[in-house]
ZADO-1210 file (C-alpha; in nm, 4 decimals, padded with zeros to 6 digits):
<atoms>
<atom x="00.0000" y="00.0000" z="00.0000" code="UNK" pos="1"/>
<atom x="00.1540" y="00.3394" z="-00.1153" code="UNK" pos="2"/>
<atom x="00.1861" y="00.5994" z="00.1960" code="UNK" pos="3"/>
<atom x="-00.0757" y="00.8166" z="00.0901" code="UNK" pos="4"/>
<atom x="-00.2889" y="00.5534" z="00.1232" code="UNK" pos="5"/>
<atom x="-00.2116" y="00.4399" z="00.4813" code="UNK" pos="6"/>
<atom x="-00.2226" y="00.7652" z="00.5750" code="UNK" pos="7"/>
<atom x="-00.5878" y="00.7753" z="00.4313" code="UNK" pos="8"/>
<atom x="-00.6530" y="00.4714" z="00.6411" code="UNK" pos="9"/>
<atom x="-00.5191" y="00.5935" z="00.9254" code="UNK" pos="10"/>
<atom x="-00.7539" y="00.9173" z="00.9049" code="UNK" pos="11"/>
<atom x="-01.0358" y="00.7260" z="00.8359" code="UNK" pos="12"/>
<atom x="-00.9620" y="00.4841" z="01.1060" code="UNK" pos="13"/>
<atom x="-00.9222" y="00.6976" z="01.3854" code="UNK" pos="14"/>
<atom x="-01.1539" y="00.9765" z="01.3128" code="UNK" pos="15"/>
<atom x="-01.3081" y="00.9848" z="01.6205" code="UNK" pos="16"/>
<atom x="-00.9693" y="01.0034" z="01.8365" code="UNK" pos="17"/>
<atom x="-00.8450" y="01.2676" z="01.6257" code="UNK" pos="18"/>
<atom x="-01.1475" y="01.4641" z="01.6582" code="UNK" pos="19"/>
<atom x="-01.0916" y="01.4673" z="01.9937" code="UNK" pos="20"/>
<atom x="-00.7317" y="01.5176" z="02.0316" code="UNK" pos="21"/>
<atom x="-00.7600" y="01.8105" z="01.7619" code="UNK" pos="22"/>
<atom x="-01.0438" y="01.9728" z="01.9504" code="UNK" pos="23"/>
<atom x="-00.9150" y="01.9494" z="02.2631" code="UNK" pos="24"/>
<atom x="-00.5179" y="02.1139" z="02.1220" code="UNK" pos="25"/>
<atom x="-00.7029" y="02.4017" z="01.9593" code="UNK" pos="26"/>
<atom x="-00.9407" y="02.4847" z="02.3117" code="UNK" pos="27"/>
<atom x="-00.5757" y="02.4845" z="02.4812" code="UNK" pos="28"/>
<atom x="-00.4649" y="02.7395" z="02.2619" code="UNK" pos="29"/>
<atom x="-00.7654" y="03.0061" z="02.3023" code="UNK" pos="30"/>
<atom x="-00.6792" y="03.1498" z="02.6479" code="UNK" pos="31"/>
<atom x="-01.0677" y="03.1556" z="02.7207" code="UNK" pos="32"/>
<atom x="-01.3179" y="02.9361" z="02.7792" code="UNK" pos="33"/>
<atom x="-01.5383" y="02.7298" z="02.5152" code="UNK" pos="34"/>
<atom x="-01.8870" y="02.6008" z="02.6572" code="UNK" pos="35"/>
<atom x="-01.8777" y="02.2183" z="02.6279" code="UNK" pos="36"/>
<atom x="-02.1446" y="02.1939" z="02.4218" code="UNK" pos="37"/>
<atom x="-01.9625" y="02.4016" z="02.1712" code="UNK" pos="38"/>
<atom x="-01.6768" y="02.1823" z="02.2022" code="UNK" pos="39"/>
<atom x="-01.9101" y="01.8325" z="02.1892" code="UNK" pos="40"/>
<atom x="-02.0284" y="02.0464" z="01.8574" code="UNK" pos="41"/>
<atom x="-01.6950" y="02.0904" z="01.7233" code="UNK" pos="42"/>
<atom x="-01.5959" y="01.6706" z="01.7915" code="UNK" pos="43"/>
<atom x="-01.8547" y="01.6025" z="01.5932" code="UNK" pos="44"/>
<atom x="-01.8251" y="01.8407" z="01.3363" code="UNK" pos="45"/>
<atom x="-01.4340" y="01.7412" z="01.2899" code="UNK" pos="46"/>
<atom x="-01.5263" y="01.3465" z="01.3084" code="UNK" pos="47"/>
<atom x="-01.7232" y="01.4148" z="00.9706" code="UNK" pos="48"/>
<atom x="-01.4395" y="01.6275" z="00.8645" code="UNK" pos="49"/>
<atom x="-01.0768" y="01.4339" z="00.9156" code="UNK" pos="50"/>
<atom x="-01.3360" y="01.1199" z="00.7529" code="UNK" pos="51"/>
<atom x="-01.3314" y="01.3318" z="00.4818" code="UNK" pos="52"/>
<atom x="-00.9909" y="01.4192" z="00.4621" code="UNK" pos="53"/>
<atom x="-00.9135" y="01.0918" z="00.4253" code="UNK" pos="54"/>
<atom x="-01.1662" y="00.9846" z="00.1424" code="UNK" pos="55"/>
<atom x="-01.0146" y="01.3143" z="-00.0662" code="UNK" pos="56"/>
<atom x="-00.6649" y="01.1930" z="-00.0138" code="UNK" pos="57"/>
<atom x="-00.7703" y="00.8471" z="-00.1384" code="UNK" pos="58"/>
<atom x="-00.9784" y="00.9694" z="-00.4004" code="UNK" pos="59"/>
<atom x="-00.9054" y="01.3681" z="-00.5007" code="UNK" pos="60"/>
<atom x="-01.2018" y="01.4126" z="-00.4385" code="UNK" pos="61"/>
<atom x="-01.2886" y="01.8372" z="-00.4524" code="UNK" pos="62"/>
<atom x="-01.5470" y="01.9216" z="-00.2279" code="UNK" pos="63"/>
<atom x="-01.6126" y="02.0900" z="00.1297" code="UNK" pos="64"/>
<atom x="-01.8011" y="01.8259" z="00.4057" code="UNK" pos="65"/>
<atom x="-02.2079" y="01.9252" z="00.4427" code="UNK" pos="66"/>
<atom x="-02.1458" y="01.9102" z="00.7647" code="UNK" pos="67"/>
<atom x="-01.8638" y="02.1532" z="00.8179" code="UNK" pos="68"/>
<atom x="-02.0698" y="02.3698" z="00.6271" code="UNK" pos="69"/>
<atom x="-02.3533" y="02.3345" z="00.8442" code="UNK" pos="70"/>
<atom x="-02.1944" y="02.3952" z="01.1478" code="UNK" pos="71"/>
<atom x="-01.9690" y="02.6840" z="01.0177" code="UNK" pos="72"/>
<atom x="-02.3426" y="02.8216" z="00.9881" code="UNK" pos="73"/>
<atom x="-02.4662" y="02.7415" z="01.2927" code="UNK" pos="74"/>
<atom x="-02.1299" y="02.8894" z="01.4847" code="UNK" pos="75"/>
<atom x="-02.2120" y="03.2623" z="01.2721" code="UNK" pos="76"/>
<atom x="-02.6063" y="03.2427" z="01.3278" code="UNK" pos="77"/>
<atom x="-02.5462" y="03.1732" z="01.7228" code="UNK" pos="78"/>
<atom x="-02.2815" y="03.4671" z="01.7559" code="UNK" pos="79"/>
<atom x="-02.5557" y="03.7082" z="01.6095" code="UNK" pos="80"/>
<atom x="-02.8463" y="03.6123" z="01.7882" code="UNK" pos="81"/>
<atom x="-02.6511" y="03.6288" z="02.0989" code="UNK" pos="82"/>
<atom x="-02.5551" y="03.9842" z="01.9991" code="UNK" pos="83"/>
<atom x="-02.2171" y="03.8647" z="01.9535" code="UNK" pos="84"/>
<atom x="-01.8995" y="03.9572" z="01.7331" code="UNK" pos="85"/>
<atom x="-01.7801" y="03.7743" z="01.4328" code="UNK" pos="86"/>
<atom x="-01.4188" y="03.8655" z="01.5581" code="UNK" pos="87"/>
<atom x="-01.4421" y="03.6341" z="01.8688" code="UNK" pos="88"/>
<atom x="-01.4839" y="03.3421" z="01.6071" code="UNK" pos="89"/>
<atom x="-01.2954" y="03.4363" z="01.3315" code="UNK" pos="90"/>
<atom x="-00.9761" y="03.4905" z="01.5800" code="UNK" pos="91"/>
<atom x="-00.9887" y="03.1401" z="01.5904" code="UNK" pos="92"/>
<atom x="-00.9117" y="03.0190" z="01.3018" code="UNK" pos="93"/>
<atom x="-00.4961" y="03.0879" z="01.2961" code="UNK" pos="94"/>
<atom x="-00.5273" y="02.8272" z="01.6156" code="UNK" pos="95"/>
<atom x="-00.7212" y="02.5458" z="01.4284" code="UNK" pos="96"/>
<atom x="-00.4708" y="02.6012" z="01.1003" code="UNK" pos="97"/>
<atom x="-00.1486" y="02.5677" z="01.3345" code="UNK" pos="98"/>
<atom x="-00.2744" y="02.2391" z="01.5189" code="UNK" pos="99"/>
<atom x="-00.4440" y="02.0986" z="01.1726" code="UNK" pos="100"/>
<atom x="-00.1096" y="02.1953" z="00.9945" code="UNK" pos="101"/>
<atom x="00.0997" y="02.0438" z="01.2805" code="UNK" pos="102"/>
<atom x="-00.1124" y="01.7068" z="01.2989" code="UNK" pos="103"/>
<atom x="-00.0768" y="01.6676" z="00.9483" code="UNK" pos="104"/>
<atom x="00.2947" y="01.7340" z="00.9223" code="UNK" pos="105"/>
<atom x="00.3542" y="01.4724" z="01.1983" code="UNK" pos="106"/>
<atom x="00.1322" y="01.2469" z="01.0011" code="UNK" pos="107"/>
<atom x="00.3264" y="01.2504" z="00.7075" code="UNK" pos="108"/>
<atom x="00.6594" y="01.1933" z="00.8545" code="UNK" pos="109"/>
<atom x="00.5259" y="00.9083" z="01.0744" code="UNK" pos="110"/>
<atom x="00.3997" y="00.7130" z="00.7110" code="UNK" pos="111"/>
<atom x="00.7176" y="00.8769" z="00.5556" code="UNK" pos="112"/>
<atom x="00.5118" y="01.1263" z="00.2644" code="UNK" pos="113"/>
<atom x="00.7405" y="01.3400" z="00.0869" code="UNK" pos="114"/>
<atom x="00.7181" y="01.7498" z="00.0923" code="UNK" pos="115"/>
<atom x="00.5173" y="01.7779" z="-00.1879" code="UNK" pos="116"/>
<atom x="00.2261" y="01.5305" z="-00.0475" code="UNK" pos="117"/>
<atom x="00.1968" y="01.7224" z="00.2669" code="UNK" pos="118"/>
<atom x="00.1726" y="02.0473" z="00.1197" code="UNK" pos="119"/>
<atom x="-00.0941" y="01.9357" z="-00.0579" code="UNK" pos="120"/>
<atom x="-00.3067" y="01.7728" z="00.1917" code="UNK" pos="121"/>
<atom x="-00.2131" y="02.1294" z="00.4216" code="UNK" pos="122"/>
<atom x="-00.3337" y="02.3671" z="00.1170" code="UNK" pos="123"/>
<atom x="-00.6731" y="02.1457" z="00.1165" code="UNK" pos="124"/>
<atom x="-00.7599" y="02.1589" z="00.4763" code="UNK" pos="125"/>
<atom x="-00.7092" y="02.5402" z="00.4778" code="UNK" pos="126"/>
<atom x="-00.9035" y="02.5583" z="00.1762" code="UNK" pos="127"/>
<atom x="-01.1544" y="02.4101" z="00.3545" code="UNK" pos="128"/>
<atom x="-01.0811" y="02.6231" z="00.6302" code="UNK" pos="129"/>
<atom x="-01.0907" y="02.9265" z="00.4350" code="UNK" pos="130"/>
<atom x="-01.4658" y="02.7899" z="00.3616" code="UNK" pos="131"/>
<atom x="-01.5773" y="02.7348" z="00.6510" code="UNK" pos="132"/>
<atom x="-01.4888" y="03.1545" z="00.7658" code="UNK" pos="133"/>
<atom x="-01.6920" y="03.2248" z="00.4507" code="UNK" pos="134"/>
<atom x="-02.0061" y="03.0208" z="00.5786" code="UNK" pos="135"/>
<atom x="-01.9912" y="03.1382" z="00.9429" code="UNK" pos="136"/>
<atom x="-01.9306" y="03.5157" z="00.8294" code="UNK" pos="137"/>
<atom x="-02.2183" y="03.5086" z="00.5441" code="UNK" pos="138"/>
<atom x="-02.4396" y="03.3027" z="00.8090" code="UNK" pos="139"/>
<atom x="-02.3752" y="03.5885" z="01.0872" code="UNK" pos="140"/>
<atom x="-02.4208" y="03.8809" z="00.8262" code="UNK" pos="141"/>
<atom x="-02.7855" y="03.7296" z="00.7482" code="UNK" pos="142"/>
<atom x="-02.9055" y="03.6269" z="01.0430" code="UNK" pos="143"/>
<atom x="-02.7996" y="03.9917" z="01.1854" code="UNK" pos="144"/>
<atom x="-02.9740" y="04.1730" z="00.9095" code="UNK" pos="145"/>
<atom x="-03.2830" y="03.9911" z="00.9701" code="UNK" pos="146"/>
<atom x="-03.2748" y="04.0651" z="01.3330" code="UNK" pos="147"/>
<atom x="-03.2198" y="04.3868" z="01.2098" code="UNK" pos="148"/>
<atom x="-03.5184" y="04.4035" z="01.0090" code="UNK" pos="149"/>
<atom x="-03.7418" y="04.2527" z="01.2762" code="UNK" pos="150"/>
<atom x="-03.6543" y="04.4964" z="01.5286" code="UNK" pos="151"/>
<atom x="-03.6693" y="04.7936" z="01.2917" code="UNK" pos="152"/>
<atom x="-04.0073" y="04.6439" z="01.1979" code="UNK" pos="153"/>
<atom x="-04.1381" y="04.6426" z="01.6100" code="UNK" pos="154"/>
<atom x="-03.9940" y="04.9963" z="01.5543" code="UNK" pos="155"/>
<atom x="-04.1932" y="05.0903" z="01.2930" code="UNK" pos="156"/>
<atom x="-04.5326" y="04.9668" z="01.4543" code="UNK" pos="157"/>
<atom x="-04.4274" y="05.1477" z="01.7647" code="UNK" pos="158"/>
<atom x="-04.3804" y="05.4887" z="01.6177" code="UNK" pos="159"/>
<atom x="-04.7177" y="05.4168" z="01.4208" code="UNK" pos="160"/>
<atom x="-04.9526" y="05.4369" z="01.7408" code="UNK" pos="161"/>
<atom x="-05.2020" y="05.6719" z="01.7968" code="UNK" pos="162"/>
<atom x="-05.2500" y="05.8808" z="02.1031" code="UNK" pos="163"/>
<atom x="-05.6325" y="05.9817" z="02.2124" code="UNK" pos="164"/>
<atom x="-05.6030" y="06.2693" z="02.4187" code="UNK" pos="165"/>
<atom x="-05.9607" y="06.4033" z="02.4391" code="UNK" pos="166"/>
<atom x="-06.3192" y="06.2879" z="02.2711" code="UNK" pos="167"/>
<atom x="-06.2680" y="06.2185" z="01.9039" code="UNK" pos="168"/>
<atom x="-05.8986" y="06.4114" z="01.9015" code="UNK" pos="169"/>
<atom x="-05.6143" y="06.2195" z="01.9043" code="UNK" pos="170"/>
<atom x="-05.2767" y="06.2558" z="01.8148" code="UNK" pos="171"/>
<atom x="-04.9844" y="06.0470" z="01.5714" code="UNK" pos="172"/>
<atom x="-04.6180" y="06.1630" z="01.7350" code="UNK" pos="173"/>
<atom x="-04.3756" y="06.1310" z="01.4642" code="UNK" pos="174"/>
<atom x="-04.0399" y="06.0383" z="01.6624" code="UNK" pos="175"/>
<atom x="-03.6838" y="06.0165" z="01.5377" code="UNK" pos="176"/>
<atom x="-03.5919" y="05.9592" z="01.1893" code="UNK" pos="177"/>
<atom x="-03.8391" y="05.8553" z="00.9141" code="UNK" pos="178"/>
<atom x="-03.7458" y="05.6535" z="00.6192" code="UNK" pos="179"/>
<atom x="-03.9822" y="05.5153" z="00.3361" code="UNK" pos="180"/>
<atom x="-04.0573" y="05.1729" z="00.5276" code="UNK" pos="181"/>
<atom x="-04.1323" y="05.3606" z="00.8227" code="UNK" pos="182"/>
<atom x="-04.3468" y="05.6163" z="00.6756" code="UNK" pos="183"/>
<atom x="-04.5426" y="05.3337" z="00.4615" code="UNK" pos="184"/>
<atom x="-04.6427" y="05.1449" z="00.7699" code="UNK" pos="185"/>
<atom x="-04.7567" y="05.5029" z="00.9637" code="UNK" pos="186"/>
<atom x="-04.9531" y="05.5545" z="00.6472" code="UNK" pos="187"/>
<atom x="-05.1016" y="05.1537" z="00.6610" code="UNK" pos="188"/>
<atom x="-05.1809" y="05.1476" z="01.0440" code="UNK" pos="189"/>
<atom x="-05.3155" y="05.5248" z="01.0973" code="UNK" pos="190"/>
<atom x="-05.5982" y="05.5013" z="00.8781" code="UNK" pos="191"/>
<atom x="-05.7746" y="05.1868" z="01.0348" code="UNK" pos="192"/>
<atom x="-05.6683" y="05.2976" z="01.3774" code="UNK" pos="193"/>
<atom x="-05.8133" y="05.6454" z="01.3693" code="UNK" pos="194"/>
<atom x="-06.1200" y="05.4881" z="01.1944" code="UNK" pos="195"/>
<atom x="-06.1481" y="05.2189" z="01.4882" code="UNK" pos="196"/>
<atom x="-06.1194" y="05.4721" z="01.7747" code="UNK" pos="197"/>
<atom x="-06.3787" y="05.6831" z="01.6218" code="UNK" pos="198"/>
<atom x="-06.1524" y="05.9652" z="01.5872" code="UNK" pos="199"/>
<atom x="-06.2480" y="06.3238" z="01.4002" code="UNK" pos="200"/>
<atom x="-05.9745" y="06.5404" z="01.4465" code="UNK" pos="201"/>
<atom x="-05.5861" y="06.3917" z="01.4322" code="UNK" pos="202"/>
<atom x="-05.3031" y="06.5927" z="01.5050" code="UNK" pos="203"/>
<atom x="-04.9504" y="06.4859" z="01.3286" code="UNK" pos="204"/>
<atom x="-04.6829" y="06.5992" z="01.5729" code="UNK" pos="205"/>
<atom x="-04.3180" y="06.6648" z="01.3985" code="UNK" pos="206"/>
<atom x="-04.1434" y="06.8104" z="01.6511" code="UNK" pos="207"/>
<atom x="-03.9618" y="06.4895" z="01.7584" code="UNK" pos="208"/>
<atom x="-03.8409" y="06.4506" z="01.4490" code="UNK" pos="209"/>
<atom x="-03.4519" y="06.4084" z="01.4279" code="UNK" pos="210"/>
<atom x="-03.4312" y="06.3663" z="01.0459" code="UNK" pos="211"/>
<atom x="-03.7240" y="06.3479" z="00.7658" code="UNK" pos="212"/>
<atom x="-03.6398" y="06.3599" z="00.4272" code="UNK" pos="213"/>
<atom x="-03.9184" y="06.5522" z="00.2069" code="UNK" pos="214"/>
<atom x="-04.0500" y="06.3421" z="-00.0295" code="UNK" pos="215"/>
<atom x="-04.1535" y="06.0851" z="00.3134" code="UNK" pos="216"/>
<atom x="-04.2698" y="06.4196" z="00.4139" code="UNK" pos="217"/>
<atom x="-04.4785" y="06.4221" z="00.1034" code="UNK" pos="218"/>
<atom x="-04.5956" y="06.0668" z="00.2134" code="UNK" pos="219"/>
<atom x="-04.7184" y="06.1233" z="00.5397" code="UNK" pos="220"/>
<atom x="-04.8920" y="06.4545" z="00.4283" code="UNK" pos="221"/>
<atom x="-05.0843" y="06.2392" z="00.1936" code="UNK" pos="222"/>
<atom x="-05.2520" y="06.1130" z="00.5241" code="UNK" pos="223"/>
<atom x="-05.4516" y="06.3689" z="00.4978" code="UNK" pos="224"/>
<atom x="-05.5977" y="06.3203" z="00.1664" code="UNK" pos="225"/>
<atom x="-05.6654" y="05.9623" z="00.2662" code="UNK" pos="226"/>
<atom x="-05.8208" y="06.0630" z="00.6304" code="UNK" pos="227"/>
<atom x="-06.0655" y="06.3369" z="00.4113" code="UNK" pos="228"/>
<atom x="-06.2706" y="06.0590" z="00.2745" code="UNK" pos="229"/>
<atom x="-06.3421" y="05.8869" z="00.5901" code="UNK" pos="230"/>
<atom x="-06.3860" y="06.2503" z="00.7349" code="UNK" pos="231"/>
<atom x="-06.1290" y="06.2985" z="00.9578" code="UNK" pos="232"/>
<atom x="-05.9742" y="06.6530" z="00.9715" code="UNK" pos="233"/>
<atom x="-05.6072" y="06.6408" z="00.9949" code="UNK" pos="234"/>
<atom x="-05.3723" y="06.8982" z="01.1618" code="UNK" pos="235"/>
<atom x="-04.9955" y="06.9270" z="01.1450" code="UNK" pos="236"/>
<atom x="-04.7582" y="07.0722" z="01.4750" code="UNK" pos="237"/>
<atom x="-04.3929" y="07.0992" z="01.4910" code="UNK" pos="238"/>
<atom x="-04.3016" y="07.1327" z="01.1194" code="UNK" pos="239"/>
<atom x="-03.9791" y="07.3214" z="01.1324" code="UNK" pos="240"/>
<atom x="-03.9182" y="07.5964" z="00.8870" code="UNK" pos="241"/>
<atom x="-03.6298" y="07.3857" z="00.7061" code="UNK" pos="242"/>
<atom x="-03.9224" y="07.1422" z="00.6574" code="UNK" pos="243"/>
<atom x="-04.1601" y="07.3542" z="00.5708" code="UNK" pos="244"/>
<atom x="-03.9468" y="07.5708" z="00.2913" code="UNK" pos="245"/>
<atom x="-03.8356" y="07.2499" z="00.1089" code="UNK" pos="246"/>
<atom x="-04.1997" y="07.1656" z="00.0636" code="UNK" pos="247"/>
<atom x="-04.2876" y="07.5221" z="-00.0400" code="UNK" pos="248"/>
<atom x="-03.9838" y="07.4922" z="-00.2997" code="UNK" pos="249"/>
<atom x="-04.0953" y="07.0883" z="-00.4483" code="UNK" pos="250"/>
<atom x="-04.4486" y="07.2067" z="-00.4484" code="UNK" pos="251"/>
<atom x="-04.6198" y="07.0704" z="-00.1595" code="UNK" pos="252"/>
<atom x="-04.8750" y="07.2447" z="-00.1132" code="UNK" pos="253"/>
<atom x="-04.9399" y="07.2980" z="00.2595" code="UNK" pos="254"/>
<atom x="-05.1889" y="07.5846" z="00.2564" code="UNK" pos="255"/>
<atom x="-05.4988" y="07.3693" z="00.2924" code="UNK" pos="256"/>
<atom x="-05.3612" y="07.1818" z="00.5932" code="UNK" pos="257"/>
<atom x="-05.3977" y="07.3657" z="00.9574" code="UNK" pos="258"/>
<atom x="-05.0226" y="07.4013" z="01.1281" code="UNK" pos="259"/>
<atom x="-04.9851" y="07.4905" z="01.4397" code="UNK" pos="260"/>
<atom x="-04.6369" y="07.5909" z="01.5993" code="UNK" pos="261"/>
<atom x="-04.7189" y="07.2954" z="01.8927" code="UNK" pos="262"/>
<atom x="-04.9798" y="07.0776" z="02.0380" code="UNK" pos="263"/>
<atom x="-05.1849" y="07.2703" z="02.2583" code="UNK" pos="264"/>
<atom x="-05.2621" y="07.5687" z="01.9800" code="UNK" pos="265"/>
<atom x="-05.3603" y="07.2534" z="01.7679" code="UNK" pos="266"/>
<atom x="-05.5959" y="07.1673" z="02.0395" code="UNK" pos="267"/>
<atom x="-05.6832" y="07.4857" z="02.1243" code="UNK" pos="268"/>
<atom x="-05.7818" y="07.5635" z="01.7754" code="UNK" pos="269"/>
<atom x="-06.0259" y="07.2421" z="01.7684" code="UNK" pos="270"/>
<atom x="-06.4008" y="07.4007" z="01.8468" code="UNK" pos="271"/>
</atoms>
């Protein structure tokens, strides 16, 4: 049997102890502690993989191990959902490569490989390596942006409530900054609402505005279109001069809706 092979054997053979040798050499090197389950994870994970290893060696065969992939994923999507940072995994990759590359070195001088054999079994576990950074990175980057978009969402309902403050008058605080998404689901939730609570008069409140851009502007003024057919008179506080001469200039035309410097002239205006 030619050394290659043997040392495919060998791989194969004692997946499992390697696994756990491997794991354990690479914790060692961290200087912090991994929770077992992470590590049971990782024995597991590297079983699959050094079985692997040695069916490529045997074979050539090209590919990266489903389940490496898998749990690459797994480690990214747990760092972001525990508010984590893709550093405090990535860092340890150097550590797996040095132990991997070590192993493997040893390895080939115990079945007696030449150079050229062992750089080639080293370039294809950091190969694989390098693909299982790209899986846990791309994994994290999702599952953060979806958090993201779920918690800008809750946001968005939030700043959509409206406020009764006296029979039939309510008002809609606009707080912080506006984007499109934001002002389509003010615009998709204000309607029913004010129809539900019977409301006749709502006041739109600027003044906690941060930053607005003037074609949302344009959006939310549109409200009050919308609120005319289901007769609801609409009234606009807080809208800042800035605000109020870039509408002027794109041709907004705010003379037919009531603005009031602040809330209580709104609602002292109200007969």
């Amino acid at each position: 049997m030619e050394p290659i092979q043997k040392v495919s054997a060998y791989l194969t053979q004692n997946a499992e102890v390697l696994s756990e040798e491997i794991v354990a050499e690479i914790v060692s090197r961290f200087g912090f502690e991994i929770p077992k389950q992470e590590i049971d994870a990782a024995v597991s994970m590297y079983v699959e993989f050094i079985n692997y290893l040695g069916a490529m060696i045997a074979n050539s065969e090209d590919r990266v191990p489903e389940g490496l992939v898998e749990w690459s994923k797994g480690n990214g999507e747990r760092a972001a959902s525990i508010g984590g940072k893709i550093s405090d995994i990535v860092t340890r990759y150097p550590d797996t490569r040095i132990v991997f590359t070590d192993r493997l070195r040893n390895i080939g001088m115990e079945f007696e490989l030449t150079a050229d054999e062992v750089i080639s079994i080293v370039k294809k576990v950091n190969y694989i390596l390098d693909i299982s950074i790209n899986e846990t990175v791309f994994a994290f980057e999702r599952h953060s942006e979806e958090q993201l978009k779920e918690t800008q969402y809750q946001v968005n309902e939030l700043s959509a409530a409206i406020v009764p403050i006296q029979d039939s008058i309510a008002i809609l605080p606009l707080i912080g900054s506006i984007d499109y998404d934001r002002a389509q689901i003010i615009i998709e939730k204000t309607v029913p609402r004010v129809s539900q609570l019977g409301i006749e008069t709502l006041i739109i409140d600027f003044s906690g505005t941060v930053n607005i851009d003037i074609e949302i502007a344009k959006h939310i003024f549109d409200i009050r279109n919308i609120l005319l057919l289901i007769g609801v008179n609409t009234i606009a506080t807080g809208v800042r001069p800035d605000l109020a001469k870039k509408a002027v200039t794109l041709g907004i035309d705010l003379s037919s809706l009531e603005v009031y410097s602040n809330v209580l002239q709104a609602i002292r205006s109200i007969k």
